[in-house]
DSSP file (Angstrom, degrees, kcal/mol; ACC not computed):
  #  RESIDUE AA STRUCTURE BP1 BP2  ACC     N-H-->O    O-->H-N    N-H-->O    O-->H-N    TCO  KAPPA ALPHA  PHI   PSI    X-CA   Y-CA   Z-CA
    1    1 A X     >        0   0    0      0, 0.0     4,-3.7     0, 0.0     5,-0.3   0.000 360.0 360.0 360.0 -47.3  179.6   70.9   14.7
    2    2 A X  H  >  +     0   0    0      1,-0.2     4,-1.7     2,-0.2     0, 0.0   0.829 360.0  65.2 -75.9  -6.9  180.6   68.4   17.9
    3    3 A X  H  4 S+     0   0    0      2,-0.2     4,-0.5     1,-0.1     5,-0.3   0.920 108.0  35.1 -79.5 -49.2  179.0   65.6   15.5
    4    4 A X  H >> S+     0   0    0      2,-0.2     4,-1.6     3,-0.2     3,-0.5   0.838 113.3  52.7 -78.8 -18.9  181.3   66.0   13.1
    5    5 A X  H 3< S+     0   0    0     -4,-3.7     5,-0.2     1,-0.2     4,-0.2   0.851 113.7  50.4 -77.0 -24.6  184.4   66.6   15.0
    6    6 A X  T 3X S+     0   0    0     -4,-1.7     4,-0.5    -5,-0.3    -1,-0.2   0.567 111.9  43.0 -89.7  19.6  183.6   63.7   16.8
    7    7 A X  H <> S+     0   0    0     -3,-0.5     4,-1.8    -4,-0.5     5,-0.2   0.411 108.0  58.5-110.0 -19.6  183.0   61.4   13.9
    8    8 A X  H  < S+     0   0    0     -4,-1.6    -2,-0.2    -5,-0.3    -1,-0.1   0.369 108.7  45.0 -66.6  14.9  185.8   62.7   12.2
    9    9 A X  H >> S+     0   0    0     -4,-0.2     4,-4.4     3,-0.1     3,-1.0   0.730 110.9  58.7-108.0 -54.5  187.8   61.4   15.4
   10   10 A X  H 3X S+     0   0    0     -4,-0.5     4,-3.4     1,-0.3    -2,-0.2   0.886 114.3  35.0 -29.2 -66.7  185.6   58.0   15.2
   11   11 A X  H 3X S+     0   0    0     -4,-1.8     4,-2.7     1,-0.2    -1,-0.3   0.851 110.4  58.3 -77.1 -18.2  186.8   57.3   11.8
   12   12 A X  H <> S+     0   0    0     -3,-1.0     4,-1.7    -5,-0.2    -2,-0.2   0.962 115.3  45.1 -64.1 -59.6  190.6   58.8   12.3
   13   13 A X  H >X S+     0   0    0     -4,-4.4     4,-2.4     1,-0.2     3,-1.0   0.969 112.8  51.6 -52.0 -50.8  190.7   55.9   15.4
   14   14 A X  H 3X S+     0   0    0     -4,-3.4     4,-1.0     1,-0.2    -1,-0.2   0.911 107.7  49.2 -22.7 -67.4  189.2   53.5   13.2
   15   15 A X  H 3< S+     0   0    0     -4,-2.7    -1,-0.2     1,-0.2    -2,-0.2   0.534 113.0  43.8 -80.8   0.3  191.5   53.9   10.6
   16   16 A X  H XX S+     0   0    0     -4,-1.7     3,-2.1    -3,-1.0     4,-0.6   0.770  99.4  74.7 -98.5 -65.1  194.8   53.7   12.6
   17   17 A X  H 3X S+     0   0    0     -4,-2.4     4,-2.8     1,-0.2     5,-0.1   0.681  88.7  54.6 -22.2 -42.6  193.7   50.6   14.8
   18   18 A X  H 3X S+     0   0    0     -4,-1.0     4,-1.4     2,-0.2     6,-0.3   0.875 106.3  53.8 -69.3 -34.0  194.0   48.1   12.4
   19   19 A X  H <4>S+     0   0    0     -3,-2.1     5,-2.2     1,-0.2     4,-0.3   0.987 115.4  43.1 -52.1 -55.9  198.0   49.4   11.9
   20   20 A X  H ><5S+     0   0    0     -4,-0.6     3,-0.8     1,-0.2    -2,-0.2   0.763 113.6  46.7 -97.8 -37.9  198.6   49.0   15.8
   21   21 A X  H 3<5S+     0   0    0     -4,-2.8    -1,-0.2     1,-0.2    -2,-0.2   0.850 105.9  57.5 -63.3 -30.3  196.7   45.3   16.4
   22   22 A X  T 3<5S-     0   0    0     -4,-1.4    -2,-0.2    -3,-0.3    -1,-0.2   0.468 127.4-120.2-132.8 -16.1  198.7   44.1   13.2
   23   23 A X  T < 5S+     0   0    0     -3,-0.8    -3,-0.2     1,-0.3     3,-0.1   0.587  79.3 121.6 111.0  37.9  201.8   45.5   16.1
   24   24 A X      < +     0   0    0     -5,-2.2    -1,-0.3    -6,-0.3     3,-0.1  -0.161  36.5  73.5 -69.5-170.9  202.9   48.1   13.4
   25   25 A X        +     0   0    0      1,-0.2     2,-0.5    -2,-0.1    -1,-0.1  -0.280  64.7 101.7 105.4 -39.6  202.7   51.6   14.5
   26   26 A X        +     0   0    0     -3,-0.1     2,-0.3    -6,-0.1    -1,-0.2  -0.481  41.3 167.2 -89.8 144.4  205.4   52.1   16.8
   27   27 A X        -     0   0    0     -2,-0.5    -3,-0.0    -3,-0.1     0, 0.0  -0.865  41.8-104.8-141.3 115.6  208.9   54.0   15.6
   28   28 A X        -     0   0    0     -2,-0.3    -2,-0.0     1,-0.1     0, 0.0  -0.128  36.2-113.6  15.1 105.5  211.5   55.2   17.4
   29   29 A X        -     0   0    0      1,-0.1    -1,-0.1     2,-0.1     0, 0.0  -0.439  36.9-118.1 -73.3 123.7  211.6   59.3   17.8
   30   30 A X     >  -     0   0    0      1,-0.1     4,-1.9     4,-0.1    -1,-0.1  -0.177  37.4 -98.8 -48.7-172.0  214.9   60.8   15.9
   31   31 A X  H  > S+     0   0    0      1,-0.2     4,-1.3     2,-0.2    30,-0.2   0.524 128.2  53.6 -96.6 -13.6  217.0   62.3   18.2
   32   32 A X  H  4 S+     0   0    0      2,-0.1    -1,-0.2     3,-0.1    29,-0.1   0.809  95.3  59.6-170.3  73.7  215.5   65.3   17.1
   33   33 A X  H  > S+     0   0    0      2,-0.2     4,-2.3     3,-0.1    -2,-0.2   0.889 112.8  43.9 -30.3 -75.9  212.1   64.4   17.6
   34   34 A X  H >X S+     0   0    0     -4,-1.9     3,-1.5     1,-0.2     4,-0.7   0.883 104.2  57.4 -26.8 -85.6  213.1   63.8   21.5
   35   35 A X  H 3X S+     0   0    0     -4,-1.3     4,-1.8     1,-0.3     5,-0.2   0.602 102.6  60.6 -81.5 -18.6  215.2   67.0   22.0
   36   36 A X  H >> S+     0   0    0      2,-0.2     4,-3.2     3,-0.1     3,-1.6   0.948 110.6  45.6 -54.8 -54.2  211.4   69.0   20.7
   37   37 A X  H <X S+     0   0    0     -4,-2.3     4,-1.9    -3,-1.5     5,-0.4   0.887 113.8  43.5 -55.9 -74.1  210.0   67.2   23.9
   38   38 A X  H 3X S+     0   0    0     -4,-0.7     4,-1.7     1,-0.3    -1,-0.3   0.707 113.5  51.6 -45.6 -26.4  212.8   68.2   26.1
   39   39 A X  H <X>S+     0   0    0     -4,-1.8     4,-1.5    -3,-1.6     5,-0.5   0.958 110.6  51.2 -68.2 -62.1  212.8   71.9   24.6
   40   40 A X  H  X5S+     0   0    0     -4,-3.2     4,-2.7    -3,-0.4     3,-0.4   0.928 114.3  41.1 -59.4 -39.2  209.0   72.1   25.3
   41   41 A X  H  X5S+     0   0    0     -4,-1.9     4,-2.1    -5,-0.5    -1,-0.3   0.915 113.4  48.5 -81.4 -21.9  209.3   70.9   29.0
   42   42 A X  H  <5S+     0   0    0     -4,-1.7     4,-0.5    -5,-0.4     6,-0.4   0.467 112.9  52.1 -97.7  10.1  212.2   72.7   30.1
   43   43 A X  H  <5S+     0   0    0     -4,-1.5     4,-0.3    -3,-0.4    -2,-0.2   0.632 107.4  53.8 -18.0 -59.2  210.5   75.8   28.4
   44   44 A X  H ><<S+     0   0    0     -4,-2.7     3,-0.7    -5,-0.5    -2,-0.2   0.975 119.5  29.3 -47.7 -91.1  207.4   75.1   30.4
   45   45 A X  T 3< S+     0   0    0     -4,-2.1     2,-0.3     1,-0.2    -3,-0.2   0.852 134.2  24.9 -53.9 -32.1  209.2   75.0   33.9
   46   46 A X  T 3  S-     0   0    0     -4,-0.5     2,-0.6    -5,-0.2    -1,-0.2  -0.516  72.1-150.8-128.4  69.9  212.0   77.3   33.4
   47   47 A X    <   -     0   0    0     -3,-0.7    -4,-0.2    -4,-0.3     2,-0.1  -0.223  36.1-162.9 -14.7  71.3  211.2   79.9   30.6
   48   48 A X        -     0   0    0     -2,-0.6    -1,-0.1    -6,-0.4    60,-0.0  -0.429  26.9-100.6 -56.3 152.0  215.2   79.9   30.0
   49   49 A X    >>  -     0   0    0     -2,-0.1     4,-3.1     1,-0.1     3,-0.8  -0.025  46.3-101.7 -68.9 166.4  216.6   82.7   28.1
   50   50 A X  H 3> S+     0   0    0      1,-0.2     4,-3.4     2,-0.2    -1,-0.1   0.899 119.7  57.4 -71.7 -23.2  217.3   81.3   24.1
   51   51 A X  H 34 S+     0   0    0      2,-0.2     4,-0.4     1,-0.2    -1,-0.2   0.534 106.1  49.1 -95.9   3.4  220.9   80.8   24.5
   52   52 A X  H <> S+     0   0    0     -3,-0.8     4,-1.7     2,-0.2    -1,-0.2   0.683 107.0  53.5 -84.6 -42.4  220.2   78.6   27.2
   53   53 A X  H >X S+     0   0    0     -4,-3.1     3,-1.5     1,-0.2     4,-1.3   0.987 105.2  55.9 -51.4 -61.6  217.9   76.8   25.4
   54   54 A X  H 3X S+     0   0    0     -4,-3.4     4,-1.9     1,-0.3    -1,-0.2   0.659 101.1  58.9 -30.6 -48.5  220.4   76.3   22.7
   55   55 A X  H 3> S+     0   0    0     -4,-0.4     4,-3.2     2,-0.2    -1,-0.3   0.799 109.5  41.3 -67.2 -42.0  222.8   74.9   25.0
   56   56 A X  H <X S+     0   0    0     -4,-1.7     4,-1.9    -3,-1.5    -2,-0.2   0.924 108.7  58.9 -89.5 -35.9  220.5   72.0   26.0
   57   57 A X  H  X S+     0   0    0     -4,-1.3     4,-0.8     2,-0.2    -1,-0.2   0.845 108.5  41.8  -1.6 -71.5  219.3   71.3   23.1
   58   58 A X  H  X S+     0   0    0     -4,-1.9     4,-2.0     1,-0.2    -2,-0.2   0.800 105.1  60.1 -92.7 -11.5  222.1   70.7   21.9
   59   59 A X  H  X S+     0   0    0     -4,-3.2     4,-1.4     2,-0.2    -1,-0.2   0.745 112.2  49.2 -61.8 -20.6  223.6   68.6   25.1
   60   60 A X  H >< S+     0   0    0     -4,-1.9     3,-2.2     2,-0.2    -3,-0.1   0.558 105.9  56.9 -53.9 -91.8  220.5   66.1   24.3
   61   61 A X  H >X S+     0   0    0     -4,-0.8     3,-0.8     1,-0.4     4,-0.7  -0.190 106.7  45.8  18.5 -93.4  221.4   66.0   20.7
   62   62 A X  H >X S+     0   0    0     -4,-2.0     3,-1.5     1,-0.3     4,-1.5   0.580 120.6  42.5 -11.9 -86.3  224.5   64.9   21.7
   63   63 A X  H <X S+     0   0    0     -3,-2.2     4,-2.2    -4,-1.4    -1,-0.3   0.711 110.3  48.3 -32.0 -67.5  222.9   62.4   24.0
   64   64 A X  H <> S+     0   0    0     -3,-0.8     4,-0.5     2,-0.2     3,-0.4   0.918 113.3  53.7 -47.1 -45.2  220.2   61.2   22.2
   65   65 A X  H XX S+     0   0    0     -3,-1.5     4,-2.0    -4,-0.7     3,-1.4   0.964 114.2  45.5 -41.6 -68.4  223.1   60.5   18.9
   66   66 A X  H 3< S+     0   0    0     -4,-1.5     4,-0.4     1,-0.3    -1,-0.3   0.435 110.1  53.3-106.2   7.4  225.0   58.7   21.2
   67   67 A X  H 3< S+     0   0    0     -4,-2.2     4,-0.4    -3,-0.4    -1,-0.3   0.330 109.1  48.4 -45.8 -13.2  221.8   56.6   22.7
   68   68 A X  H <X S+     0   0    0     -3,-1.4     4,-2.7    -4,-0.5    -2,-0.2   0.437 112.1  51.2-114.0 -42.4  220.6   55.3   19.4
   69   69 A X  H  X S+     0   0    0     -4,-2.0     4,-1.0    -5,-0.2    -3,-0.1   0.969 112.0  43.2 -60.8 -33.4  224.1   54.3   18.6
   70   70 A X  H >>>S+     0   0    0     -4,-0.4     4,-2.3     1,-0.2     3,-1.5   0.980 112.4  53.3 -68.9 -54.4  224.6   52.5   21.7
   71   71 A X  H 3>5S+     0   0    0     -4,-0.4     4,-2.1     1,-0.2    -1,-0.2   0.830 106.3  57.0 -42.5 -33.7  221.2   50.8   21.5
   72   72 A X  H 3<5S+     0   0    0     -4,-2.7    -1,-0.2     2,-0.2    -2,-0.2   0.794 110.7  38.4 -86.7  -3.5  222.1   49.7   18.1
   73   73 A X  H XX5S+     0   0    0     -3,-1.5     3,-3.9    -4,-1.0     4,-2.1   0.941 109.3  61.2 -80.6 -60.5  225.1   47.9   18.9
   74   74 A X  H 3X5S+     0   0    0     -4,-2.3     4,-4.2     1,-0.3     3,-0.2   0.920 107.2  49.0 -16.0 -51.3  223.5   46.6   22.2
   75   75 A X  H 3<<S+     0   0    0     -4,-2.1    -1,-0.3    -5,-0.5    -2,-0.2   0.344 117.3  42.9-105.9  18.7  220.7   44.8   19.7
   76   76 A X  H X4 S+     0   0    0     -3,-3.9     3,-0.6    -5,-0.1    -1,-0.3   0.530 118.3  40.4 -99.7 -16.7  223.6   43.3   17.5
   77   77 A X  H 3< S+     0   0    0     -4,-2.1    -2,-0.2     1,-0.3    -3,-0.2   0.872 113.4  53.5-100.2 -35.8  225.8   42.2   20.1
   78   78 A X  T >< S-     0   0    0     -4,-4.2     3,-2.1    -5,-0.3     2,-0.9  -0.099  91.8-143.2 -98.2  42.3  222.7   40.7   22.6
   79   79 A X  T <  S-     0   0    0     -3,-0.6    -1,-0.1     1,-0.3     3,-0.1   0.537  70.6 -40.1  28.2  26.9  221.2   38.4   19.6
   80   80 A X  T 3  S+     0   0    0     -2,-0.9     2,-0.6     1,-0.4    -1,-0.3   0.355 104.3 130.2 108.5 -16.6  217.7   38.8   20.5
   81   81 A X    <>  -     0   0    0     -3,-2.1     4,-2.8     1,-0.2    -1,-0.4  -0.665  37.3-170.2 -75.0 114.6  218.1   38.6   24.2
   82   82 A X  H  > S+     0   0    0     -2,-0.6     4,-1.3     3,-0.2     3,-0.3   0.970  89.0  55.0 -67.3 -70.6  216.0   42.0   25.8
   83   83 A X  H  > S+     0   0    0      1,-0.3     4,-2.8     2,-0.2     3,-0.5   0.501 109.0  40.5 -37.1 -73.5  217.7   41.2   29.2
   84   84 A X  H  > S+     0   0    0      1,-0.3     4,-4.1     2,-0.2     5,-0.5   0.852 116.4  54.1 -15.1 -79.4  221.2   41.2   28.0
   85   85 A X  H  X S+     0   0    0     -4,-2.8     4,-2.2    -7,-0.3    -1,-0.3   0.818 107.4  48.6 -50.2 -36.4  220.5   44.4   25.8
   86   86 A X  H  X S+     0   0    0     -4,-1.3     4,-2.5    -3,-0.5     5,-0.3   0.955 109.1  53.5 -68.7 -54.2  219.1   46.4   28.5
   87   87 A X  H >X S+     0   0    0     -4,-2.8     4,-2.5    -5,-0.3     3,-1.3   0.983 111.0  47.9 -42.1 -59.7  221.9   45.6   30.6
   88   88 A X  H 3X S+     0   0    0     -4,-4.1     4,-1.1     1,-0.2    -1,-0.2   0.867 110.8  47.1 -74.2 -20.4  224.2   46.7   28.1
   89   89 A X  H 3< S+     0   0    0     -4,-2.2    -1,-0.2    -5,-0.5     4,-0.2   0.853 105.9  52.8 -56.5 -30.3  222.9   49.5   27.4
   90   90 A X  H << S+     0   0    0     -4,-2.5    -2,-0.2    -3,-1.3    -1,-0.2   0.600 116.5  44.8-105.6  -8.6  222.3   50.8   30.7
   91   91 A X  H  < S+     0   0    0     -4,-2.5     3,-0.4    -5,-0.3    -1,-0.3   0.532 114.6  46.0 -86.0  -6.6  226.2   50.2   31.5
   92   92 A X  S  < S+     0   0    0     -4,-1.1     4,-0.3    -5,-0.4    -2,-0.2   0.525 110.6  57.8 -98.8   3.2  227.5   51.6   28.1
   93   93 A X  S  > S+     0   0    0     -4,-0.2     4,-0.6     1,-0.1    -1,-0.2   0.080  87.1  85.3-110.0  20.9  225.0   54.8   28.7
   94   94 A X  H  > S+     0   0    0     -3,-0.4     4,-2.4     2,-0.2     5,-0.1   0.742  83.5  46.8 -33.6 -57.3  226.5   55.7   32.0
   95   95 A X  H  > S+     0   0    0     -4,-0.3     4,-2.3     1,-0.2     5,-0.4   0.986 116.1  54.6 -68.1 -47.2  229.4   57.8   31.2
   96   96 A X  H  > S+     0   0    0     -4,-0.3     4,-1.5     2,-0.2    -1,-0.2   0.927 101.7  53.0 -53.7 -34.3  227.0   59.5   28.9
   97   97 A X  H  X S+     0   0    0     -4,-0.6     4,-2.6     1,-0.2    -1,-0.2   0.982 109.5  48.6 -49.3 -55.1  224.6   60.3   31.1
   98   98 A X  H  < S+     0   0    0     -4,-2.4     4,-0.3     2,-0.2    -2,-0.2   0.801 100.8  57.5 -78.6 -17.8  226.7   61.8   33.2
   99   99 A X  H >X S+     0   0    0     -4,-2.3     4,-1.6     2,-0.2     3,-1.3   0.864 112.2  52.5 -50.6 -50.2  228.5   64.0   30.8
  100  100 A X  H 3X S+     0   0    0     -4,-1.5     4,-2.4    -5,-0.4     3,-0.4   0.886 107.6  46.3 -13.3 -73.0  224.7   65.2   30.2
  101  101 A X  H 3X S+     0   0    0     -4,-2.6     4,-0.7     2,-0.2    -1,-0.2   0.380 108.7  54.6 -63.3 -13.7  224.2   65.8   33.6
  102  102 A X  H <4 S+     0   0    0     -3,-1.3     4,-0.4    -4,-0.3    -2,-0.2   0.745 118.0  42.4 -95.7 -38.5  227.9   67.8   33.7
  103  103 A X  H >X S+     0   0    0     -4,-1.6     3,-0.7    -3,-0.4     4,-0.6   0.947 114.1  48.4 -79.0 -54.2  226.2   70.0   30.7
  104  104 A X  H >X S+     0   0    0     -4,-2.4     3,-3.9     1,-0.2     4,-1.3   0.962 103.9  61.4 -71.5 -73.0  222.7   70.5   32.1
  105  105 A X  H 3X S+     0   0    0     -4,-0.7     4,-1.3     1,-0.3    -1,-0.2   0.698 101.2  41.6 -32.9 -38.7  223.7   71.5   35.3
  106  106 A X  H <4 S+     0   0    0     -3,-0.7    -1,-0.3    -4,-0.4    -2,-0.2   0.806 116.0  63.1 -80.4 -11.5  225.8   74.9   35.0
  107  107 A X  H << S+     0   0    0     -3,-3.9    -2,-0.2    -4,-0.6    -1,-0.2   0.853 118.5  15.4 -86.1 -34.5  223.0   75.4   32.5
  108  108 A X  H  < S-     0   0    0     -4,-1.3    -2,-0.2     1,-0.1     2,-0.2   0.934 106.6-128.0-105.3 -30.4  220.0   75.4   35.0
  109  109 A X    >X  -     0   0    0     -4,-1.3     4,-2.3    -5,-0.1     3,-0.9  -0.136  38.4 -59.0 145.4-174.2  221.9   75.8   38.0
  110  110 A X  H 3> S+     0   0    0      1,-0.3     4,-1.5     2,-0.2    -1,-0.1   0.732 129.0  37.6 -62.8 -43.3  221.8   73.7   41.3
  111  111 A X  H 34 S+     0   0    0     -3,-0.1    -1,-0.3     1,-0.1     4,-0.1   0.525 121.9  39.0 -92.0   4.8  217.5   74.3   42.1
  112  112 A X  H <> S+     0   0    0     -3,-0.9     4,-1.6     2,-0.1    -2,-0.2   0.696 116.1  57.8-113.5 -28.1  216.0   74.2   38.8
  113  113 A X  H  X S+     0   0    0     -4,-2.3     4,-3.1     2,-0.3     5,-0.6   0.977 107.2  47.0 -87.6 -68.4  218.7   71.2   37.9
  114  114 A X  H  X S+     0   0    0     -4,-1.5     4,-0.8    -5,-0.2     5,-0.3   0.832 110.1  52.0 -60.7 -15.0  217.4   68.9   40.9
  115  115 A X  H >> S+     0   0    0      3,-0.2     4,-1.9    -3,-0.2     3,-0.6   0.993 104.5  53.9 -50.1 -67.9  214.1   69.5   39.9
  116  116 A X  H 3<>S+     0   0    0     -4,-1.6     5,-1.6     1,-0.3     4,-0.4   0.613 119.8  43.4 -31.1 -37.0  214.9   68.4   35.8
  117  117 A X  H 3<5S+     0   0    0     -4,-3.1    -1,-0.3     3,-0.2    -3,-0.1   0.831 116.7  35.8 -95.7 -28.2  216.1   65.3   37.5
  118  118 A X  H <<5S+     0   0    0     -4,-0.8    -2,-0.2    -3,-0.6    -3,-0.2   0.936 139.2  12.2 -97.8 -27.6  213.6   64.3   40.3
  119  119 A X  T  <5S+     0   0    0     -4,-1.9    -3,-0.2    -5,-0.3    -2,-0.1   0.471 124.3  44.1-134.1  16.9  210.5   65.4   38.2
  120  120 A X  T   5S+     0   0    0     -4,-0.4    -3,-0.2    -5,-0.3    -4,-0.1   0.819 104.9  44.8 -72.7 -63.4  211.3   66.1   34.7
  121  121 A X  S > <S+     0   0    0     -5,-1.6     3,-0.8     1,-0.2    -4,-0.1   0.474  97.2  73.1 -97.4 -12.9  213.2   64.0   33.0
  122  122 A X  G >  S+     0   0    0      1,-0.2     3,-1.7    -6,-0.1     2,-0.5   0.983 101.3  54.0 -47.5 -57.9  211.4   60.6   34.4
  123  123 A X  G 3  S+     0   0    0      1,-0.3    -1,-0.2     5,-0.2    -2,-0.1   0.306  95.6  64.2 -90.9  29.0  208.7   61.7   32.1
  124  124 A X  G <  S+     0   0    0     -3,-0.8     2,-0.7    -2,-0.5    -1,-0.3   0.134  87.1  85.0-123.3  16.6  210.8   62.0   29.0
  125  125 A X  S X> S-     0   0    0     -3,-1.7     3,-3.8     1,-0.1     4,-1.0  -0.885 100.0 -77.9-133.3 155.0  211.6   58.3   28.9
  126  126 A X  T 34 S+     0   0    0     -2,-0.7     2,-0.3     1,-0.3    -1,-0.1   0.302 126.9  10.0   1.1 -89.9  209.4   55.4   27.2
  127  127 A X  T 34 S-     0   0    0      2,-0.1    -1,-0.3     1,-0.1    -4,-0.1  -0.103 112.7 -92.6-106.2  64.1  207.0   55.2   29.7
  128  128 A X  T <4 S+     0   0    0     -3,-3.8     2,-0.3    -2,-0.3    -5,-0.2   0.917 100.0  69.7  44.6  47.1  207.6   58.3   32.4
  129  129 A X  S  < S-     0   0    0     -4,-1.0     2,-0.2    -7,-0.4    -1,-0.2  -0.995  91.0 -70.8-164.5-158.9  209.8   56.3   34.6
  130  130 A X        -     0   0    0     -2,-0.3     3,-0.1     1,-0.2    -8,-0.1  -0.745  62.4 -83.1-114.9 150.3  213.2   54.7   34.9
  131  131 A X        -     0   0    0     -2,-0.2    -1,-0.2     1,-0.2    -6,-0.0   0.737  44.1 -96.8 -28.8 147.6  214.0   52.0   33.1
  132  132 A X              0   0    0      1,-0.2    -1,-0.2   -46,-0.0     0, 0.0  -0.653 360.0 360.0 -73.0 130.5  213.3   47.9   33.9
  133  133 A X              0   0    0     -3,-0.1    -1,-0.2   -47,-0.0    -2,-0.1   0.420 360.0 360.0-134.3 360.0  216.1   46.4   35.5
């Protein structure tokens, strides 16, 4: 039995590698793809009631919708330049953030909130920490 789940793993990696050297593979999470991950972690630490859940949920949403837009104007406006886009991104995602952070809060309250910030929500961006600047 572990001889064939591990050569059925063998050949699953196999057959994906060539997709990811060839620098396919990667996509973009909808927005909401994301908001699963954030549902699962703030489930995990805080086993909120449903209608709490609901609420954050749907403040990603929001978030994520209006991160994917920004990003895609950023990567018309900055012509191929990462620097540029990142910059503009990470000043035209400010007031959103904080409208986020204006939702989130009354929803976990003041100690489960600074948790979600100082060791939550790092690990729900690209690579679990805040951005390159």
């Amino acid at each position: 039995m572990k001889k064939t789940i591990i050569a059925l793993a063998i050949v699953m990696v196999a057959g994906t590698a060539p997709s990811f050297a060839q620098g396919g593979g990667f996509q973009m999470p909808t927005p909401e793809e994301r908001v699963k991950r954030v549902h699962f972690k703030a489930d995990s630490a805080f086993k909120l009631d449903e209608a709490k859940m609901k609420e954050m949920d749907a403040a990603y949403l929001d978030y994520y919708k209006a991160q994917d837009k920004v990003r895609e104007e950023a990567m018309a406006s900055a012509g191929g330049d990462r620097d540029a886009m990142r910059t503009a991104m990470q000043e035209k995602m400010k007031p959103f953030m904080e409208a986020l952070d204006t939702k989130v809060k009354p929803i976990l309250g003041d100690d489960k909130f600074k948790i979600w910030k100082e060791q939550i929500e790092p690990t729900l961006r690209g690579r679990g920490g805040p951005p390159r600047q």
